[in-house]
Structures are given as C-alpha cells and as structure tokens.
C-alpha positions, 0 to 999 in steps of 0.5 A: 467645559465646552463654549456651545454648553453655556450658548445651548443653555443660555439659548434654552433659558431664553426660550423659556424665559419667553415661553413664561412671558407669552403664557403671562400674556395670553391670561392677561388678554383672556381676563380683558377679552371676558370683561369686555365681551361682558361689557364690563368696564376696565378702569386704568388701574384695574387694567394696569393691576392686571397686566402687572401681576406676574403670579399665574394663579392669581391671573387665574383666580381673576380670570374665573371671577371675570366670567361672573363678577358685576365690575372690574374691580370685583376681579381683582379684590381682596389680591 
C-alpha cells in the first residue's frame, strides 16, 4: 500500500481529532460566558468539573441550565 495513504489519513485523523478539541472548547466557554454574564459565581471545582467533561451532551444539558440556574453548582447537578 502507498505511504501517502497512511500520512493523508493520519493527517484527516489529526484534523478531526482537532476539529472535536475546538468544539469541546467552544461549550466550555460558552457555559463559563452565560454564568459569568449572569454574574454567577464559578467556584474552582465546578469550573474545573466543566472544562474536564468530554461528553458533548453533557456540556450541552449544563449549557442550558446556565441560562436560568440560581448557582454554578446547580449546572452541574445530578451529572
């Protein structure tokens, strides 16, 4: 098999593996924008519980209950 197969799909793996990493930043940021806009406060482990959570639908459950929960923690509950 040819060389430039393996480099042109390692390079497509890569993008995507990148492509993932920017989306999961993106609703990381989004989440911490709503709350602070809000003028929640973040404590550090709900911050640090936010930005470590890979599970899109997760960051996506928690980005809608930032735009009406009464604390930080609440956003994160029962998860």
């Amino acid at each position: 098999m040819d060389a430039s197969f393996f480099t042109v799909h390692a390079l497509q793996e890569n993008l995507e593996s990148v492509r993932n990493q920017g989306r999961h930043e993106v609703r990381v940021e989004s989440i911490m924008i709503v709350l602070e806009h809000r003028g929640i406060e973040v404590p550090f482990f709900v911050s640090q519980r936010i930005s470590h959570c890979l599970d899109p639908d997760i960051l996506r459950t928690w980005l809608i209950r930032a735009l009406t929960a009464t604390s930080a923690v609440e956003v994160i509950r029962n998860e």
